[in-house]
N, C-alpha and C positions, 0 to 999 in steps of 0.2 A: 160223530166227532166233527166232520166238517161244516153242521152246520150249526155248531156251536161255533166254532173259527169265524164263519161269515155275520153271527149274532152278535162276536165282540165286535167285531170291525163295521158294525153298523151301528154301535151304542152309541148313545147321546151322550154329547160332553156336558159336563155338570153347567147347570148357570151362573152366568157370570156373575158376583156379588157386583151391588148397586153403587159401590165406591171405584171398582176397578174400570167406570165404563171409560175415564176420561185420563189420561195422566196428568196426574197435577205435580209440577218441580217443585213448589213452593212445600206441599204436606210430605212429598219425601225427602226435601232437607230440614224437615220436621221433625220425620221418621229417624233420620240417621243423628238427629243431635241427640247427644244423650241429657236425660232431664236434669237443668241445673240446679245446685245442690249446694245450699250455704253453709261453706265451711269457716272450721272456727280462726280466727286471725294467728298468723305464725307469734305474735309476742305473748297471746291467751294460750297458748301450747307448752307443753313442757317441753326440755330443750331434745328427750328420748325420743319422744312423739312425731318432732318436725320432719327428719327424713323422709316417714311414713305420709306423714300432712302436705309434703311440699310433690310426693308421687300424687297424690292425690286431687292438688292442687291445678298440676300440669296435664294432666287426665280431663279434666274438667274443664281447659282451656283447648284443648285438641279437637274441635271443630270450626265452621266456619257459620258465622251472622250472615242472616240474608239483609244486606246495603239496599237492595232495590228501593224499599221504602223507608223514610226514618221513621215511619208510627208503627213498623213489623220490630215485634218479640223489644221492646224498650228493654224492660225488665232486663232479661237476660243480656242485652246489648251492657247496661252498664253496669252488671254483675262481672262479666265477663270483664270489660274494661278495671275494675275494680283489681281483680285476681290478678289481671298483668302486671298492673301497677306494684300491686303487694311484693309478687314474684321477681321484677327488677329489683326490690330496694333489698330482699332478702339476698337475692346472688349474689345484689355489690358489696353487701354488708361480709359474706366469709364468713356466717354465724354457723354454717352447716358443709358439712365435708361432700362434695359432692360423687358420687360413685360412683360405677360404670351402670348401676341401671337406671339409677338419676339422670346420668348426662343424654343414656338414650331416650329414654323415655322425653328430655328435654329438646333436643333433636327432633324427635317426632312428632312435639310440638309443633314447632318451628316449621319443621318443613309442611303440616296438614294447614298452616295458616298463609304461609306465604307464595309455596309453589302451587301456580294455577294458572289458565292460558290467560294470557292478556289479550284484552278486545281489540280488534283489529284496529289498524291506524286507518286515520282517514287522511286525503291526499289534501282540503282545504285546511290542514294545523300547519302550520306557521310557528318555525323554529324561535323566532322572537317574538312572538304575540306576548299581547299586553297580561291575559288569561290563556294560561297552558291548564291542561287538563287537572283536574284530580280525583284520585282514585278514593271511591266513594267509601270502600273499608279501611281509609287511612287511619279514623282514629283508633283502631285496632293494628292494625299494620305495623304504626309507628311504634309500637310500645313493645311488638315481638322484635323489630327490629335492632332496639334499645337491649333488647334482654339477650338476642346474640349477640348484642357489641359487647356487651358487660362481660359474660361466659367469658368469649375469647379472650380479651381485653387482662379478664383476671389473672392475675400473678397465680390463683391456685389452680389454675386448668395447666394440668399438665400437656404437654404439646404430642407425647406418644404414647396418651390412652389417648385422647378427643383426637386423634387424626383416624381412631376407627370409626367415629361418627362421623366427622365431618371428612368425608372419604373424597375422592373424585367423581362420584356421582354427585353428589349434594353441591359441589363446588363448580361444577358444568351445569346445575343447574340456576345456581346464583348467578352464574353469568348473562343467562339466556334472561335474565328477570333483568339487565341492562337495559332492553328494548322497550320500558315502561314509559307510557309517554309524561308519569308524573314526576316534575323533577325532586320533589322532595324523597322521594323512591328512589331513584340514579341517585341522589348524595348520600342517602347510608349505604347503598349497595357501594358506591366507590370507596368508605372508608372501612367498609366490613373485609371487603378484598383486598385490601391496603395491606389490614391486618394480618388476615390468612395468609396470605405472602409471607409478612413477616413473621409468623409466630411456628408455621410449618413450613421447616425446609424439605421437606421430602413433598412438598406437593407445585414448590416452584417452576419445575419444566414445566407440567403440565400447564401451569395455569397463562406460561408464556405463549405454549404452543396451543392452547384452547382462544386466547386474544387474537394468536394470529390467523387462525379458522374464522373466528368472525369479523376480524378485516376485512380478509380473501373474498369471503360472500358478499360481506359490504360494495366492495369492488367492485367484483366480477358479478355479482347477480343481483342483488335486492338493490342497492344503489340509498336504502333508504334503514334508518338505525338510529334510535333516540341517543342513545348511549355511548355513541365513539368519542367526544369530550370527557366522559368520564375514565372511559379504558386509557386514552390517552396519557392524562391526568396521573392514574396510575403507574403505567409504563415509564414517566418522565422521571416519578422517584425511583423506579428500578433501576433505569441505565444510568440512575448515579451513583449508584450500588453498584457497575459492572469494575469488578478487579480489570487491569492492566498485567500484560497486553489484553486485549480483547479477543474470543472466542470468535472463530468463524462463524457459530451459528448465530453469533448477535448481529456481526456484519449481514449475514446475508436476511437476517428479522429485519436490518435496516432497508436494502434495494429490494426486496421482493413483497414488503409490505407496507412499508413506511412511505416509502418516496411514491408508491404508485395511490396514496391514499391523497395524493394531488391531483388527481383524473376526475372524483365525483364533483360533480354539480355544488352540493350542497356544502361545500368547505368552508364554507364565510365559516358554520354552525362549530368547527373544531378546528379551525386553523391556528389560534392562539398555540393552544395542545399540541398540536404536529408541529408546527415550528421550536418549538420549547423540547419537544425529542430529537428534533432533525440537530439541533444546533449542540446538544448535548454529546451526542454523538461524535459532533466534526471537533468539537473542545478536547474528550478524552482522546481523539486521533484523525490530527490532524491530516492523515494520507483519505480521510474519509471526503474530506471535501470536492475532492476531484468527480466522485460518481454522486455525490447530492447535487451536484451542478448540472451536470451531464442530466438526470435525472429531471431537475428543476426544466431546464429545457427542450427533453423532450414532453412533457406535461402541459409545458407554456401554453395559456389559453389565446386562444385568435382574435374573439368577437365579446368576449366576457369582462368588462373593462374594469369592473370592483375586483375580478378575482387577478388579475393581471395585478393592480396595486398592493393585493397581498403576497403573489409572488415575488415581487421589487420589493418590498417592507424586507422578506424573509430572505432574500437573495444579498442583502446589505448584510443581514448576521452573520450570514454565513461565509462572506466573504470578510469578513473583520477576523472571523479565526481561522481564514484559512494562509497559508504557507508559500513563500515565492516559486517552489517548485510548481506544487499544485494549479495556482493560478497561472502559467505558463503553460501548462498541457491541458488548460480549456478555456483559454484569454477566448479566442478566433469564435469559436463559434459563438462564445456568451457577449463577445462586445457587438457581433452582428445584431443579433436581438436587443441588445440597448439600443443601440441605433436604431433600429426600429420604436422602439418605446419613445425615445427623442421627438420623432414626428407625428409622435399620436395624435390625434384630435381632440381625446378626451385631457384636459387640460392635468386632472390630479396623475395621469399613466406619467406625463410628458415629465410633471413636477418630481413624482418619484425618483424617476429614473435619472434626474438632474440633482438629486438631493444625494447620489450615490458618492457625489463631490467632496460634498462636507466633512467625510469621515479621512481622517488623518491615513490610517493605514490603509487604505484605500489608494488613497491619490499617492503613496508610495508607491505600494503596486504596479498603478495606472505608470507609474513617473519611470520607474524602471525598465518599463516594454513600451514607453510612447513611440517606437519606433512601427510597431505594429498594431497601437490602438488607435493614435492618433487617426491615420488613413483611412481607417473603418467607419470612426463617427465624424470626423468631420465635416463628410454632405450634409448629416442630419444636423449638425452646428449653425451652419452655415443658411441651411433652409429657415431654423427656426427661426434667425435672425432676421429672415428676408421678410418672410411672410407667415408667422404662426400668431391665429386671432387672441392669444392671453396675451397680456402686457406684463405677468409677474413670469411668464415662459420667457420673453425677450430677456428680461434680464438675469435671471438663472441661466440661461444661453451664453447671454455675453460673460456674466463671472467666469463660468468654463472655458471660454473660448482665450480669455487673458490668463487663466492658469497653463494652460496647455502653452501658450506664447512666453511663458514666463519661463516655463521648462524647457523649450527649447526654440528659441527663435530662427534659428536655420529650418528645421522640421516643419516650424509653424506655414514658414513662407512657400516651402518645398510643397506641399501639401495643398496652399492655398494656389500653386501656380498650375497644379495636376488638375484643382479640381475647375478652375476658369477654361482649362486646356479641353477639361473633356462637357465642359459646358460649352465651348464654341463649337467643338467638333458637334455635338446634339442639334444645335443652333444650325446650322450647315448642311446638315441633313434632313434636319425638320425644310430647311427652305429649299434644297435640290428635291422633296417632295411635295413642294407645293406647286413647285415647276413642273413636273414631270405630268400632275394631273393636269393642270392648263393645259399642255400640250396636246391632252388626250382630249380635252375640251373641247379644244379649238379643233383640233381635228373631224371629231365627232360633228361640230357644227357647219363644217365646210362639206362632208357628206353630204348635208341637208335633204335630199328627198332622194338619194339613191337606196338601192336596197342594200339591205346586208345580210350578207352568204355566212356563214358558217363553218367552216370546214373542220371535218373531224378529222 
């Protein structure tokens, strides 16, 4: 008996067939497609037949074309193409009731064609390049994408069978397909979600608190996301959807997501989009202004001088709908940073920041607390006039400078007398420090060849 035991455990494994020596990806997505199969067109059907024909149909559309080459499998590439086509104008048409194992079956479609990893990004793509990428199975892509829009889209989908298919798994999954670097991919996926939003309200939280997960990451970890223009986009028609008053947990989607999505690098790429939600926000409630400011300025970039001209762009909307309380409990610290912006070097910062003028409710604002903004900018006024290299700076300087005098001419002089006062006293001490080191000069050279001791 036992040395039967050690005769199996010594048997030869069978040899390997001559196909298994290599794995080839190509013959096993060969393997796994199933062989295409010309079926008869939905209008040569009878109208009994179609349900059966259109299962059929969608069965036969549930795998994936190999893209790699365009001389791999034609044939079937534009049979397939063919069958999408067909399968779109039949949805839109309403010619067939569609049923719970129609829809899944159409679902599982969708999802075998479209959920799949996307190839990693590379760090030389260039959010505005002339040529963005594209995804090589788009013209199959496009047409499943078309045919979820339509489903959804249709008056005959009802919204509480299709929320068993189109579940929060499927909908977490649509989301993560944002990260596609093709943008013709990110524009159906933004109006497919648009949809889904609006067609399922039982899957709305989710979909807010799924957006704000992949902000967070954005943020705090990856720093890098094809897709936050689009999310945005979305989000912008939401909060104009949010009933009054507003929900705590929108306010706090605004400060712990929104405002810090001003920290990445890459904001030129969404900033349209985030300012278009920041300002929506401070419209339907106006006490919001006060922590989008606050916000804005702890954000404010140092050495970044395009991204600085978009916070001064966004910093003007926001202060057009904000409120005299509001701007009063965060004048001090934000007119310190204009003031800075004042004496920037880069001439478009300096321009912005002088352009804040022009706006009527604004220079209310400004006209009601000159008591306390005036003093803040008026060195940076006053510099730019002396010595800043634009000539269209000089005079954006001087307009300001005779508005502020026009509002209050005691203030004006009061101000300009502090600020001589404390430009002599600088003057006075610059020069009792240039005396101070002569002395040590002269000292040191009367020394001349003694030594010198040290004492600790």
């Amino acid at each position: 008996m036992l040395t039967k035991i050690i005769k199996r455990g010594h048997r030869k494994s069978p040899k390997p067939d001559s196909t298994d020596s290599e794995f080839d990806p190509e013959s096993l997505l060969a393997a796994l497609s199933p062989p295409m199969e010309t079926l008869p067109l939905f209008r040569d059907a009878a109208v009994s037949d179609r349900p059966a024909l259109l299962l059929k149909k969608l069965q036969l559309c549930s795998f994936c074309c190999d893209f790699s080459s365009s001389l791999k499998s034609v044939g079937e590439k534009e049979l397939k193409r063919q069958t999408l086509m067909e399968l779109v104008d039949f949805i839109d048409s309403g010619s067939c009731k569609l049923t719970g194992p129609i829809q899944e079956e159409l679902i599982r479609m969708v999802s075998i064609n479209i959920f799949r990893c996307l190839p990693p990004s590379s760090d030389l793509v260039e959010p505005d390049e002339d040529e963005p990428y594209q995804e090589p199975s788009w013209p199959h892509l496009q047409i499943v994408y078309e045919l979820l829009l339509r489903y959804i889209a249709s008056p005959e989908t009802d919204a509480k069978v299709a929320k068993r298919y189109i579940d929060h798994v499927f909908v977490l999954r649509l989301m993560e397909l944002f990260d596609s670097e093709d943008p013709r991919e990110r524009e159906y996926l933004k109006t497919l979600l648009h949809r889904i939003y609006g067609k399922f309200m039982v899957h709305r939280p989710f979909i807010r608190k799924a957006m704000n997960n992949v902000f967070y990451r954005f943020i705090f970890e990856t720093q890098k996301h094809y897709g936050i223009g689009e999310l945005l986009e979305i989000l912008g028609s939401i909060i104009n959807g949010f009933a009054l008053p507003m929900k705590e947990e929108h306010k706090l989607f605004l400060i712990r997501a929104l405002i810090p999505l001003h920290k990445p690098k890459s904001i030129s790429a969404y900033h349209y989009q985030l300012a278009y939600c920041i300002i929506q926000f401070v419209d339907k409630d106006s006490k919001l202004a006060e922590p989008v400011i606050k916000g804005l300025l702890k954000y404010w970039p140092v050495t970044n001088c395009q991204k600085e001209v978009l916070f001064l762009a966004e910093l003007e909307d926001v202060l057009q709908a904000t409120q005299a309380d509001e701007f009063q409990r965060c004048m001090l610290p934000l007119f310190r940073q204009i003031g800075r912006c004042l004496n920037s070097p880069h001439f478009q910062v300096a321009e912005r920041a002088l352009y804040l003028w022009n706006s009527e409710h604004i220079v209310t604002l400004i006209s009601q607390n000159r008591n306390v903004i005036l003093p803040l900018v008026f060195e940076a006024l006053d510099k730019n006039t002396e010595g800043h290299w634009n000539q269209v700076i000089h005079g954006l300087t001087g307009n300001v400078r005779r508005m502020f005098q026009e509002m209050d001419t005691e203030l004006f002089a009061e101000c300009q007398q502090q600020y001589l006062e404390r430009e002599n006293r600088t003057r006075e001490l610059e020069e009792q420090r240039e005396l101070t080191w002569k002395r040590i000069e002269a000292v040191a050279a009367n020394a001349g060849g003694e030594d010198m001791v040290l004492v600790n």
